[in-house]
N, C-alpha and C positions, 0 to 999 in steps of 0.2 A: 248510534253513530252511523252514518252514509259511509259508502267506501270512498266518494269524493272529500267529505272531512279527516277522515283514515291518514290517506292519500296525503293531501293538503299536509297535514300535521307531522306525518312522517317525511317529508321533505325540507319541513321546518327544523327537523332535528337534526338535519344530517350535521350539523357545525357540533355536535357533542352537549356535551353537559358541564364547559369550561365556566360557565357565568353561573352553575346551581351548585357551587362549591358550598357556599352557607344555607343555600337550601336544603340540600342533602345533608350538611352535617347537623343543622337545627333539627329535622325530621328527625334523624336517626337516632340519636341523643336523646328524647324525648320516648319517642316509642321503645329504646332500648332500656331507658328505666323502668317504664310499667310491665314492658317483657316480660325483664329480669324476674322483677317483681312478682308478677303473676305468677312464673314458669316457678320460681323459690317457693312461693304459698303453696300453690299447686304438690306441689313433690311432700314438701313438710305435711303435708295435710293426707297425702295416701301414706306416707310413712306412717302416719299415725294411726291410720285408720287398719295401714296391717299388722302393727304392732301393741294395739288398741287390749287384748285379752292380756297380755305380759307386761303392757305399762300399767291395768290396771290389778294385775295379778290375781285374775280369775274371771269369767264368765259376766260376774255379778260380786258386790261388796257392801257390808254392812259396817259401817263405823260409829265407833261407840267413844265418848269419853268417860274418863272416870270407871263408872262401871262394866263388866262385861252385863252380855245381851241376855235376858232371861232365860230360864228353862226351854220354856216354851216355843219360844223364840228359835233356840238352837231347835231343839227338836223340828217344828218345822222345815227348817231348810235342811236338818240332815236326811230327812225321808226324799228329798226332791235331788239330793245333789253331796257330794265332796265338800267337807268342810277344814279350811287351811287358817290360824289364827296368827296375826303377828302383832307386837307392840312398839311402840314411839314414846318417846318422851326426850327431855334434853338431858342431861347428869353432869357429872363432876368425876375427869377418870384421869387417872397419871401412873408413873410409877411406884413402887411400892419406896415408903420413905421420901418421894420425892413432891412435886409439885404437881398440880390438877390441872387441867383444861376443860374447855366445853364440849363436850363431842354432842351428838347425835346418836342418842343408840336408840336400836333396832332389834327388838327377841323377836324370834320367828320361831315355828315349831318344826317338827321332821319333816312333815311333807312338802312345806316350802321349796321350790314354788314350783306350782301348778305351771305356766308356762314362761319361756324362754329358758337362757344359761343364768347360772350363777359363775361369773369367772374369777380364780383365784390365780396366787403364783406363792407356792407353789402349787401345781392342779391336782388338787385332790378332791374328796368330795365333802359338799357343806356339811354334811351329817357328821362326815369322820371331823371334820375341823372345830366342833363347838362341842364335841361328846365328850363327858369325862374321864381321864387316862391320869391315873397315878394320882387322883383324887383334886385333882384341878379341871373345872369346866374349861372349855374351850372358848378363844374370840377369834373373829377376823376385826381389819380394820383398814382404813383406809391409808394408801400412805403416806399422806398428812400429817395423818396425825402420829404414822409411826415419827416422821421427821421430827414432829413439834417435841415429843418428850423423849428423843434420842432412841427410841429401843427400838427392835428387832424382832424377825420372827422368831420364836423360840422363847421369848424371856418372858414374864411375869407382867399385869396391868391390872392396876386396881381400880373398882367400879363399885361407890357404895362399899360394905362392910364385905366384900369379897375381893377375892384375887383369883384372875383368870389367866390363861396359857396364850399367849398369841400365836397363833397356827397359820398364820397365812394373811398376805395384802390383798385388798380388794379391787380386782381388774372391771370387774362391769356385774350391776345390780340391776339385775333385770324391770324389774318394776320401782325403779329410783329416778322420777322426774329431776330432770335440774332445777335447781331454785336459787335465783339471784341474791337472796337473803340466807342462805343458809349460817347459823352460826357457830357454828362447828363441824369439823370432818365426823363420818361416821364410824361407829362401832358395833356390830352385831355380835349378838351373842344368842342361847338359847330358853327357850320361854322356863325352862327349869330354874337356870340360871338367873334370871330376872326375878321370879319369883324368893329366890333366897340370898340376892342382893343387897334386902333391908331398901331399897329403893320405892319399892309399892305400898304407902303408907293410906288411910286413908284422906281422902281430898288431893293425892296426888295427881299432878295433870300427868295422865297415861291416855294415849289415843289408840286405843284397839281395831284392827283390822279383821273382819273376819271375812278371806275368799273364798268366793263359792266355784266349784268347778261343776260346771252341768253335763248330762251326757249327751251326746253327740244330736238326736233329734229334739231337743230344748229350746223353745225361744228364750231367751235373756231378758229380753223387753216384757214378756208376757211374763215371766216367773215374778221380775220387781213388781209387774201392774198387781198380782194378786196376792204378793206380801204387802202391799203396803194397803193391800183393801184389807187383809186379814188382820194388820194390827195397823189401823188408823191414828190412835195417838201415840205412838212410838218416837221415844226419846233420842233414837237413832236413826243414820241418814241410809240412805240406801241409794245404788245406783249402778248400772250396766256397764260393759264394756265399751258401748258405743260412745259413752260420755268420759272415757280416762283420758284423764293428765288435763282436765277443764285450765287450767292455767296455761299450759304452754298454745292451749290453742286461745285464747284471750289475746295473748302475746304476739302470736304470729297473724293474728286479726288484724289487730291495733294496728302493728307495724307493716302488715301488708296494704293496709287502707292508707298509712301517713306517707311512705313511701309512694304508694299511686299518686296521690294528689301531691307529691313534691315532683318526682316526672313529669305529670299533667300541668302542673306546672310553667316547668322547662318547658314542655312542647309551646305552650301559650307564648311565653316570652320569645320561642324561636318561630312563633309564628309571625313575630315582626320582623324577622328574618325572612321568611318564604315570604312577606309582602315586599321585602325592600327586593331581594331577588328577580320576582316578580315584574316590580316595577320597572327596574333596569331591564331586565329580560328585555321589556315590550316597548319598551322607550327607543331599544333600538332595532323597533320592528316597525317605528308606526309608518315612515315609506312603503316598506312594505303591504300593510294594514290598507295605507290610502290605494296603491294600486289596485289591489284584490275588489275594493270596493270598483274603482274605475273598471275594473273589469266586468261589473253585476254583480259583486258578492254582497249578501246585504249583514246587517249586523250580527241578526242570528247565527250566519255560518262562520262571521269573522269569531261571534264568541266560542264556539265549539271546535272550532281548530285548534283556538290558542287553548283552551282548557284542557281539550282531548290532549295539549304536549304537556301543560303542566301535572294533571292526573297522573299520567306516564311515568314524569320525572318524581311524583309524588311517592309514585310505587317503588320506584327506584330506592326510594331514601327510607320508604318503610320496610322494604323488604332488608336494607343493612339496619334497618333497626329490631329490627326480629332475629339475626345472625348474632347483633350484641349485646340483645336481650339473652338471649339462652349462650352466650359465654359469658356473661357476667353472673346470671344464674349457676351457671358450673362451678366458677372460682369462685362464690358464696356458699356454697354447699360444702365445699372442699374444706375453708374458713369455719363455717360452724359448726363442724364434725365434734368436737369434742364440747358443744356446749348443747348440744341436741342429744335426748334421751334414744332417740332412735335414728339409722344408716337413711338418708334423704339419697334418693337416686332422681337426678333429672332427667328429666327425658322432652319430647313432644309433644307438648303438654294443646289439643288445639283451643281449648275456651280462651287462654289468657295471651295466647297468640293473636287469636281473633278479634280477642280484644283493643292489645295495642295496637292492631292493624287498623282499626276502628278509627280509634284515636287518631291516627298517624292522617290517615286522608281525610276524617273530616276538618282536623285541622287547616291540612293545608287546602283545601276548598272554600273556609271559611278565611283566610285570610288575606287566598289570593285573588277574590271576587270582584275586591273593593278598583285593584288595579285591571284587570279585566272591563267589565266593565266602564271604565274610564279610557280604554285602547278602542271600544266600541265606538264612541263620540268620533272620532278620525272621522272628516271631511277629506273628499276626493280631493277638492282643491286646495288643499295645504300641498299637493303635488308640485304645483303650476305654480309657486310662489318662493322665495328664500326656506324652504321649512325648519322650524327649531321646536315643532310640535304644537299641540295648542297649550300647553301648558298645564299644570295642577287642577284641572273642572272639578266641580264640585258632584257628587252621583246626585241623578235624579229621584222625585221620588220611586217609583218603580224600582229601582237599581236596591237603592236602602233597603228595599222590603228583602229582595233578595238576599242581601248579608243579612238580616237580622234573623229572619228563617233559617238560612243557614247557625249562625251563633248557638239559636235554639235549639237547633237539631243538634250541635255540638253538648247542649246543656242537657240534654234529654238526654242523650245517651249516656255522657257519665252517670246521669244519676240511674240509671233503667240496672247498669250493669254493677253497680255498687252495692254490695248489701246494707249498707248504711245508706239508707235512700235520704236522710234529714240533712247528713254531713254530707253528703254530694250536693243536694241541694245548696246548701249553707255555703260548701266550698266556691260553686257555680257562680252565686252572686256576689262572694267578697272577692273572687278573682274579676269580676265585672268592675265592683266597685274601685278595686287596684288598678286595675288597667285603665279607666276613665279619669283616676286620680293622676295619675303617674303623667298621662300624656296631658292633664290639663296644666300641672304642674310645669309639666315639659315646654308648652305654648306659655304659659304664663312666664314664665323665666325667662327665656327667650324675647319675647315681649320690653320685659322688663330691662334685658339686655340693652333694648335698640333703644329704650327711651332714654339711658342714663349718659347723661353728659362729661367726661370724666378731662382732666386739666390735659392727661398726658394725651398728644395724637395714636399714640399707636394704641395705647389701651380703646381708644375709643373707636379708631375701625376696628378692633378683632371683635367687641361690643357688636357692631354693628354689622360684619359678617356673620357674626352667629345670630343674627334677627334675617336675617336675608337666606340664610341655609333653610332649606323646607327639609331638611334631614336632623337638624336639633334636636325636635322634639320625639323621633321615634331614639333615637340615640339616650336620650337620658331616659326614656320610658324601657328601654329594655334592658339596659345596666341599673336603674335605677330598682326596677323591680325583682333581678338578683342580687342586689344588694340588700334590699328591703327584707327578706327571706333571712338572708344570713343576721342583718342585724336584730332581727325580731328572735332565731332560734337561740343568739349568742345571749341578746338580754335574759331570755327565758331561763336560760341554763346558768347563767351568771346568778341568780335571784336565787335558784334551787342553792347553788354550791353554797354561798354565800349564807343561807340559811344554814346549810349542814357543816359546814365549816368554820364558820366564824358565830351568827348565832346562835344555833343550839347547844354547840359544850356551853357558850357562859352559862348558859339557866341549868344545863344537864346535869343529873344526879351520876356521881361516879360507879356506882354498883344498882343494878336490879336482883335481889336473892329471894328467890322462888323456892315455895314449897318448903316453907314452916308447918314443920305443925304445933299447934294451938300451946304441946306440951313443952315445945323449944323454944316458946316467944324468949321467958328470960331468959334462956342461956345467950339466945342469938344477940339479943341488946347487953348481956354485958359481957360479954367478946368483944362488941362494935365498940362498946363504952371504956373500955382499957387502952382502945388504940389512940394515941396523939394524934392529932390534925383530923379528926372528924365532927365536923362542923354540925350535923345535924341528923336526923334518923325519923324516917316515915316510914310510919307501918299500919296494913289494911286489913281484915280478913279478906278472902279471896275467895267465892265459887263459879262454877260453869252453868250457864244457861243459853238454852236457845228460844227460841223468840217464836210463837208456833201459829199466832195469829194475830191482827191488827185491828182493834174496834169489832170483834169480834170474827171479824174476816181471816180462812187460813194463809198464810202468808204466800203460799203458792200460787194463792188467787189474788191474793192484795196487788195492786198499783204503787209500787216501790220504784222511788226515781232511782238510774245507773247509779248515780254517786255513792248511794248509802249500801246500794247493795249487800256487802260486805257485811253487813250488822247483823241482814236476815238470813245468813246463811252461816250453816253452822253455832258450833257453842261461844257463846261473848261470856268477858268476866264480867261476874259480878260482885258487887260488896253491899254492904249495909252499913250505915254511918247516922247517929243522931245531930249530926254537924255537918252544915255546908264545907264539901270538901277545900282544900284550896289550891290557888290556881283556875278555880270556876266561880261565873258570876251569874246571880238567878237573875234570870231574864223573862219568866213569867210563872204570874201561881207564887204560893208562900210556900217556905221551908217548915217542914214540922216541926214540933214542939221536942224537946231533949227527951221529955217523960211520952213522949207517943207511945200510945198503946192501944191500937185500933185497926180497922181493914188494913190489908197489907195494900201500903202507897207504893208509888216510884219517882224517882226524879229521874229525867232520860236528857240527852243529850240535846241542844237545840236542833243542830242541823240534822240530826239523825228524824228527829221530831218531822223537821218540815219535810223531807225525802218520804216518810211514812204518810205523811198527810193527816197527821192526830196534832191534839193540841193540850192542854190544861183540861181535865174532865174526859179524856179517851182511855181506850182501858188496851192494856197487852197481856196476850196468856201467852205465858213464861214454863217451860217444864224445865225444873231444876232437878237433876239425878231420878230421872225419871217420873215426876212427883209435878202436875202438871195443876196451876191454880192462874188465877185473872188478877191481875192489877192496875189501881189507879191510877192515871198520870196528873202526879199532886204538880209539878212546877217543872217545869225547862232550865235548863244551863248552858250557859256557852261555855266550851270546853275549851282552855289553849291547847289544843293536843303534841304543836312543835314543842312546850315546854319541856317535855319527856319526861313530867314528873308521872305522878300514879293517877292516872285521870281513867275513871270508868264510863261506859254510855249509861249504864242502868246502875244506879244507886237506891238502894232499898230502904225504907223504912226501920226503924229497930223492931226489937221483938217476932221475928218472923224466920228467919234463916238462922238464929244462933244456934240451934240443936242440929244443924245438919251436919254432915261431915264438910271439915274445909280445910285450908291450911292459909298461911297468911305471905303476904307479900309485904317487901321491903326494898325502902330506896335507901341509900345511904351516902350523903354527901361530903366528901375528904378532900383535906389537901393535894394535890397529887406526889408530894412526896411520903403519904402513906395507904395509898390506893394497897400497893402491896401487903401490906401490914393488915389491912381490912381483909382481904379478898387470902392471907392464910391463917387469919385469927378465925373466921370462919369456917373455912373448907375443912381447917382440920378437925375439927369437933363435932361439924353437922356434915357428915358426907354424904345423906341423903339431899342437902340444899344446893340448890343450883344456882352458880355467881356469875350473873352477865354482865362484863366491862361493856359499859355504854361506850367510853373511848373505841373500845375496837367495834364496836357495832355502828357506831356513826364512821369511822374509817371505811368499813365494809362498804355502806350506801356512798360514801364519797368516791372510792373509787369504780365502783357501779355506772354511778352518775359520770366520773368523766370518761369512762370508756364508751357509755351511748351517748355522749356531747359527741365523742368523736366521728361516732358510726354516722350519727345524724347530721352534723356538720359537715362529713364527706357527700354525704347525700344529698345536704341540700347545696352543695358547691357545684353542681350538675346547672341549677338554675342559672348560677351566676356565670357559668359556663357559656350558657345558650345566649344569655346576655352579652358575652366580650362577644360573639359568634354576630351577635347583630347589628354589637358597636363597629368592631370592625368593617362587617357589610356598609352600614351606614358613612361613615369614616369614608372604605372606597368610592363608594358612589357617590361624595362630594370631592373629592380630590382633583377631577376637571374641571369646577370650578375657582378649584384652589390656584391648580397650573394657570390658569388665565389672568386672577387677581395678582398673582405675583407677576407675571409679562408686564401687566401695566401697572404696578407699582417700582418695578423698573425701570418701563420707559418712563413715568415720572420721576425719578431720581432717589428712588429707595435702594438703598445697598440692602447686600445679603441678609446682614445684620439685623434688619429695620424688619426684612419679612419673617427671619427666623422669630423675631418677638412676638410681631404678628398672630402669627400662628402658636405660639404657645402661652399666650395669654388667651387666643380663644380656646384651645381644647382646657387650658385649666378652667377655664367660666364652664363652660360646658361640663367637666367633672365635679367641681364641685357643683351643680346645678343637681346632676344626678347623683352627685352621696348627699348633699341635703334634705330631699325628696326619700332618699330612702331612712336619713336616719330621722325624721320626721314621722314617715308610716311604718318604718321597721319597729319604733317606739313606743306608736301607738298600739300597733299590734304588740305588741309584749306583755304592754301596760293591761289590755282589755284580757289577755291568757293567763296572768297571774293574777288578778285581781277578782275574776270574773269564774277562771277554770279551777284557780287554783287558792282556793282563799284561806287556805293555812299559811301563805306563802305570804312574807311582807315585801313589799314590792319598793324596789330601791333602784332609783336609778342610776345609771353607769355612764360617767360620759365618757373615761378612757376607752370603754372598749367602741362606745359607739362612734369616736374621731377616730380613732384605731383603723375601722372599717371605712369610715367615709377617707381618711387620706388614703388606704390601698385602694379605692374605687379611684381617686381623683390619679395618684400616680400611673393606673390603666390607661386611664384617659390619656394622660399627656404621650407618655408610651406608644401608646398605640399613635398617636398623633404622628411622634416624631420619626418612626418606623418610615412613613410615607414620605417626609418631608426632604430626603435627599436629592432625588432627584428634580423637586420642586425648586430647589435651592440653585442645581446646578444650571437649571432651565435659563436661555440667552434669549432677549428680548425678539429677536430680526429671526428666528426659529418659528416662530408661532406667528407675528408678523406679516410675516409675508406670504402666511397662507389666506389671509382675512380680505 
């Protein structure tokens, strides 16, 4: 920049920033969500990273199901390092004499834990709180679950074939991720305790922790690299510090990338804002524009002046959007203090600053180009003549190249700075393809407006004024495409609910009851079989495996698509069945024979199949309890898994896993007025079995799901935000044309009346143009996310919620219409008149 365009441009501004109202607040809004965003990951992500050893509660962790970790094994790591053991499982715990619930317990052993607090109330210490006094082990417990079964510190709870002392409520578990699913409050107790519970039967699901603490000059990374070279097929997983709480950072991934791209978003949509801005800006500079030139200004200086104010003004609106980025950041931090395992401190953070800062001016560069360069075209001689501008020109080629360079550069950077460089990508061209829809829609409507001939006259000018508005079609392209957003997020989430709420109890089994063993089968069926109203009874054996290689490939090296992931990590159940299970239908390969008695087969799961990239004829090695053998894949199934019956990925052949240890699983289907009756014909006989009300576990995900309908639906109401931001803009800067069609539908002999119809038969054309348009592509988009993303999901369409949305889009419209409209109303013909 010349100090004569400096110069120049700072002269241009002296009138203020009274016309960049929706410019500044589209900017700001926009970059103040990716801020936010960023500055929240940001914080979430060093909190973790410092609290990384106590969330994963040691240095380094070995986890084990089923059995503890060999001799060998321990010995190993205790010559390198501090060895801390703890155990998991789900149980069956209440008061004595009374009723049971589900808790979560948790035996740790004395040294527990290596790092951070263990905080109780009252403060004492964990050791004294779980040791034996007057011949009763010790619990804590969460207090949940003291609420749930009435008692108190001090009294008695029974766990399994023992009774332990409650000693104290549990304020904060140091190494205790949050988990959206959890199905019960917890209960710790001590690994002694556990052990003579009667809880630890063989094939019971017990998940073992064992922390490692290293000493002070130790890499962590290099101690896992050379246990897992020293024991290469090992049945258990192993992993660092660097890697604790892998879930909640998945979590704050996800939602820090959907949250970007729904700001980025916004911004896009308020970029139709900084162009209508823009536009008007320059519309009432082009006098000006033409002098400059009469003076020798040639176009290049004319465009660098006016840029050089809008940059300026850009900075202006990025820089309040970086101030509401890092206070929205703050009051989100504040907000999710109690669902966050670890203290998030925000601070000034400069990557994700930088970034929305990024954003914020290339946007407005790229949107305000198009009207720039169109103030360039100004002829000297439109000086010397009546001037009312030359009009809407179309850009040259030259000029195009310009905006489309620019667009690019906007689409490269999202995607440079995204770690999901595909979904950046992917986002870049469907928000292209929206915005090309949106405004061809907008033109099209429009269009279709002026053509249609309708009996009434007044319907048929507001028709025909909204074909003559050259502001139409950005008005319904930027309400239309926050709406689009909303109605797309709302169908989404409607389909989930709808799923978890109304269809899955009808097929849902009333009870899942975990951890039979073999010698309880009959008792447990005829318990179930005494109770009235129990309609039916499935039962499986049940073992644990994990999945160790693919086609002979270790699964750490295999090409596993994201979706299945899940399968190859960690231990999946498994069972063995001479009978195609049901509720599954073989979709390739034959079912074995009843009397099978040959190489150990498998039937796998279809979709699990094609995420592996194996087919009919590919082999899995499977190590089951440490016991580590290859299997064929005899046939494929497609799985209903919303069913929530007993559906497995891996289904075994007979003759092959009957001798191992296992214990068996059970569905059991009742009336609900004897769900009850089931769930204490059981508990009381088997208190080693674990009884999970499917009722409260679909409850649990229902309201899961509508508390992030909410979060996400405020989030994406930012869009539709930027959208009324640009209706309004829009709106304004036809309103002079409005004030002058009503003067001379005046002086022709239209009463108030006639113009008030007028006008609010166009802006309802105009609103419903843009909630058709969105509930059109909000639909589409829903349709291709549940169908396409989400294909457990039966996909149903809604049309209360999506008229719901298009009449509050349509009532905006008019709204905002009639906001304007008073003074248009009151406006006297011979006023305007006699200035012409």
């Amino acid at each position: 920049m010349t100090p004569l365009t400096i110069s120049l441009a700072r002269r241009e501004l002296r009138g203020g920033l009274r016309r960049f109202g929706v410019f500044l607040a589209c900017l700001a809004l926009g970059v103040g969500v990716i801020a936010g965003v960023g500055t929240l990951s940001e914080a979430i992500e060093r909190a973790l990273a410092q609290d990384a050893r106590a969330l994963l509660g040691g240095d380094a962790q070995l986890r084990t199901t089923f059995a503890e970790i060999p001799p060998d094994v321990l010995a190993y790591v205790q010559e390198r390092g501090k060895v801390s053991r703890s155990a998991r499982m789900r149980a069956m715990a209440g008061s004595p004499g009374g009723s049971r619930t589900l808790v979560e317990l948790k035996a740790v052993d004395e040294t527990y834990p290596f790092y951070g607090d263990m905080v109780l109330t009252p403060d004492i210490d964990l050791e004294q709180a779980l040791a034996v006094r007057d011949g009763l082990p010790g619990a804590v417990a969460d207090q949940e679950l003291l609420t749930q079964l009435g008692l108190s510190v001090g009294q008695r709870i029974v766990v399994g074939d023992m009774e332990l002392e409650l000693r104290a409520a549990i304020d904060k578990e140091p190494d205790r991720v949050v988990s959206a699913f959890a199905l019960g409050p917890r209960l710790m107790i001590s690994m002694q305790a556990l052990e003579q519970s009667g809880l630890v039967l063989p094939g019971s699901m017990v998940r073992s922790d064992y922390n490692i603490r290293l000493p002070s000059e130790a890499n962590a990374q290099r101690f896992v690299k050379d246990l897992r070279a020293a024991f290469p097929d090992a049945p258990w997983s192993v992993s660092d510090y660097t890697r604790a709480a892998p879930g909640v950072r998945r979590v704050v991934e996800r939602m820090g990338l959907f949250l970007t791209l729904v700001g980025l978003t916004a911004l896009l949509v308020g970029g139709l804002g900084v162009a209508g801005a823009v536009d008007g800006y320059l519309s009432g500079k082009l006098r000006s524009i033409a002098i400059l030139k009469c003076l020798g200004a040639h176009g290049a200086l004319v465009t660098r002046v006016y840029l050089a104010q809008i940059l300026a003004i850009a900075l202006v609106g990025t820089l309040l959007g970086l101030a509401l980025g890092l206070t929205l950041s703050w009051v989100a931090a504040g907000t999710l203090a109690g669902w966050l395992p670890v203290e998030v401190r925000v601070g000034f953070f400069m990557r994700p600053l930088a970034t929305a800062a990024g954003f914020g001016m290339l946007t407005a560069l790229v949107f305000s180009l198009p009207p720039l360069l169109r103030a360039r075209a100004v002829r000297p001689a439109g000086l010397f003549r009546s001037y009312r501008g030359p009009g809407r020109q179309p850009l040259t080629g030259r000029a195009r190249l310009y905006v489309v360079l620019a667009g690019l550069a906007l689409a490269g950077f999202a995607i440079a700075v995204t770690p999901q460089r595909s979904t950046a990508a992917w986002f870049a061209l469907a928000a292209a393809l929206a915005f090309g829809l949106q405004l061809l829609l907008g033109r099209g409507l429009a269009r279709l407006a002026g053509a249609l001939k309708p009996r009434d006259p007044l319907l048929a000018m507001a028709l025909r004024s909204l074909r003559r508005s050259g502001n139409a079609p950005t008005a319904m392209a930027s309400l239309g495409l926050g709406l689009t957003v909303l109605v797309a997020i709302m169908l989404v989430q409607g389909n989930l609910r709808r799923q978890v709420d109304m269809e899955m109890p009808a097929s849902a089994p009333s009870f899942f009851f975990v951890d039979i063993q073999p010698n309880q089968v009959e008792q447990f069926e005829s318990a179930v079989g005494q109770v009235a109203g129990v309609e039916r009874v499935e039962r499986m054996p049940m073992l644990r495996a994990r999945i160790t290689a693919i086609d002979g490939v270790p699964v750490s090296k295999a090409k596993v698509d994201p979706s299945v992931a899940w399968a190859a990590r960690g231990d999946r159940g498994v069972t063995y069945a001479a009978e195609l299970p049901e509720h599954n239908r073989l979709v390739a390969g034959e079912w074995w024979p009843e009397d099978y008695a040959g190489e150990p087969l498998v039937s796998l799961a279809a979709d699990i199949a094609e995420g592996f990239g194996v087919g009919v004829g590919g082999t899995l090695t499977l190590n089951v309890q440490g016991r580590g053998f290859e299997v064929r894949i005899a046939n494929l199934r497609e799985v209903e898994w919303t069913s929530l019956a007993m559906n497995f990925s891996l289904v075994m052949s007979p003759g092959f896993l009957e001798s191992a240890p296992q214990t068996h699983l059970a569905t059991v289907y009742a009336a609900p007025g004897s769900e009850d009756e089931v769930f204490k014909a059981v508990t009381s006989i088997l208190p080693n079995v674990t009884a999970v009300r499917v009722k409260d576990a679909l409850a649990t995900v229902s309201r899961m799901l509508s508390t992030m309908g909410r979060a996400v639906l405020a989030v994406a109401s930012v869009t539709l935000a930027a959208g009324l931001l640009v209706l309004a803009e829009a709106l304004r800067a036809g309103l002079r044309r409005r004030y002058y069609e009503a003067v001379v539908l005046k002086t022709l002999g239209a009463t108030r009346r006639d113009v008030l119809v007028i006008m609010l038969w166009e802006h309802l054309a105009l609103g419903l143009g843009a909630s058709l348009s969105a509930a059109l592509l909000g639909s589409l988009a829903a349709w291709l996310s549940v169908t396409r993303l989400m294909e457990a999901v039966r996909w149903t369409f809604l049309p209360g919620m999506v008229a719901g949305t298009a009449a509050a889009g349509t009532l905006a419209v008019v709204l905002f219409g009639l906001a304007g409209m008073r003074r248009m109303l009151g406006q006297r013909p011979w006023q305007v008149l006699r200035n012409e």
